[in-house]
Each structure stands twice: as structure tokens, then as C-alpha cells.
N, C-alpha and C positions, 0 to 999 in steps of 0.2 A: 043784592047790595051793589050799589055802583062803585066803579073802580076806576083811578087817575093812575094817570101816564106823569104826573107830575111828582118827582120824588119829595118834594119839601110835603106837599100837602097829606100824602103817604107816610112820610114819618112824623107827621105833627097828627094824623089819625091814629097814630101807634104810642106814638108815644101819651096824648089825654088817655087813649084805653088802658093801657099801663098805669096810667094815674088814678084812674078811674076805679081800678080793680083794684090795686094794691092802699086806698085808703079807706077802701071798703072791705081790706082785710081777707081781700081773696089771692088764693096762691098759686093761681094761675096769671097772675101779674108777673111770678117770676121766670115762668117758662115762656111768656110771650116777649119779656125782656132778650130773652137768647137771639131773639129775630132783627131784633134793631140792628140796620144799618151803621155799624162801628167802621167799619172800611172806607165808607163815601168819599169824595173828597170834595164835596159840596158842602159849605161851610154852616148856611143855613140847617141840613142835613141832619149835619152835627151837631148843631145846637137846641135839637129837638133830641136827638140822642141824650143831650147832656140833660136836659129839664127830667126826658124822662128816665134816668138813672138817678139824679137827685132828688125826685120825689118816691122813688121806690125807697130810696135811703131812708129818708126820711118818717115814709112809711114803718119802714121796719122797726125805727125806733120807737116811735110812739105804739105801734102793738109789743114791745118790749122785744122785737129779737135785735139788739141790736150787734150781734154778732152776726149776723146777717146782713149789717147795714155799710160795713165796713168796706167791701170791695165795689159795689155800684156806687160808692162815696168817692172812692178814688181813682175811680175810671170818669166820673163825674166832675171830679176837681181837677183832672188832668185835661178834659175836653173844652173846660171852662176855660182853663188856663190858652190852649193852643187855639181858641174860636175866639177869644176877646170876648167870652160871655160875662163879663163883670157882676150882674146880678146875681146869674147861678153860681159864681165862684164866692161872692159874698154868702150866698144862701148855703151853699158848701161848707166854710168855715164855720159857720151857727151850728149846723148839723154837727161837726166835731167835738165842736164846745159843749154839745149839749151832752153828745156819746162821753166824752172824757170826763166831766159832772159825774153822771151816771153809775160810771165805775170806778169813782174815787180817786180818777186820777187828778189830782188838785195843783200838784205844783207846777207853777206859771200859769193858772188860769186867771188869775188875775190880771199878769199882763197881757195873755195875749186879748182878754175882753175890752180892754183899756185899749190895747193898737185898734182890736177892728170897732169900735167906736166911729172914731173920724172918718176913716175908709166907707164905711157903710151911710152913714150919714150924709157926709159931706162928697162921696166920690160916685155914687152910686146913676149919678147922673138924675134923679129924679128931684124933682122942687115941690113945694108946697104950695098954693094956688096961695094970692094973696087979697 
């Protein structure tokens, strides 16, 4: 297997593999997660760290452990936050929404689906071709 000296391309390998494994319900997604570069201070880095803890989350939920999905959710949401990853911090908050659903936790989901409406929509930076 060939191997880069480049750390962005090195943690965007790690992190689809992560992606790759954990929505194909393998659990060795979660031990390969322990390897991710969380220290870096290369921002890009980071924000492949971040996709691939938010798709592990993600993951978890939809194979139902979402008690599982809770802490790669919010090392997730904290990386989005400090890298100005807007996408994954949007895709962050849906992963919440969806866990707090889930377990019944209901009050303020209403509002909070109402706030990230606009946010997601209209702030997300992406348009619609016309």
C-alpha cells in the first residue's frame, strides 16, 4: 500500500476508512477512530478528524447504539465549532435532533428544529443551480 508524507491526505484516508467501516456496521471503525489525529494543529487536519467522528456518530445511531454516539458527537461538534466547519456542525445538530427524538427527549424540539431551519438552509453556504 502506498504511503504520504502529506498529513491532510493521511487523515482524509482515515478518516473515509472510518466512514467506510462504521456504515457498514463494522467495529473496528471504533478502534481505528482512537488513531485520528485529535492533536494536529493543522486545520484541514482537523476537519477530516471532525467528518470522521461525525459519521461514526451518525453511524451509531442508525445501527441503534446511540449511546454510543454521544461522545464522537461532541468532540465532533466541538471541532466543527473551533475549524469553522459549518457543514459538519449543521450535520452535528441533525445527529442531536435525531438522538433527542429517539429517546423521548421532546421538550424544545420544536424549537430548536424551527432555529436550525434557516441556519441550514440559508447559511450553509451551498445554492441551488438555477
Amino acid at each position: 500500500m502506498a504511503r504520504s508524507d502529506d498529513l491532510v491526505a493521511r487523515a482524509t484516508v482515515l478518516a473515509l476508512t472510518i466512514t467506510l467501516l462504521a456504515v457498514s456496521g463494522d467495529p473496528q471503525a471504533w478502534e481505528l477512530a482512537r488513531a485520528l489525529p485529535r492533536q494536529s494543529t493543522d486545520r484541514d487536519v482537523l476537519r477530516q478528524v471532525t467528518r470522521a467522528l461525525h459519521n461514526l456518530a451518525d453511524a451509531a445511531f442508525v445501527f441503534g447504539h446511540d449511546d454510543r454516539a454521544g461522545s464522537p458527537l461532541n468532540e465532533a461538534q466541538e471541532l466543527a465549532r473551533r475549524t469553522g466547519y459549518k457543514l459538519f456542525g449543521y450535520g452535528c445538530d441533525l445527529i442531536r435532533v435525531r438522538l433527542d427524538f429517539a429517546a423521548g427527549r421532546w421538550d424544545g424540539l420544536d424549537e430548536r428544529i424551527a432555529e436550525m431551519i434557516p441556519r441550514t438552509s440559508h447559511g450553509s453556504g451551498f445554492r441551488p443551480r438555477r
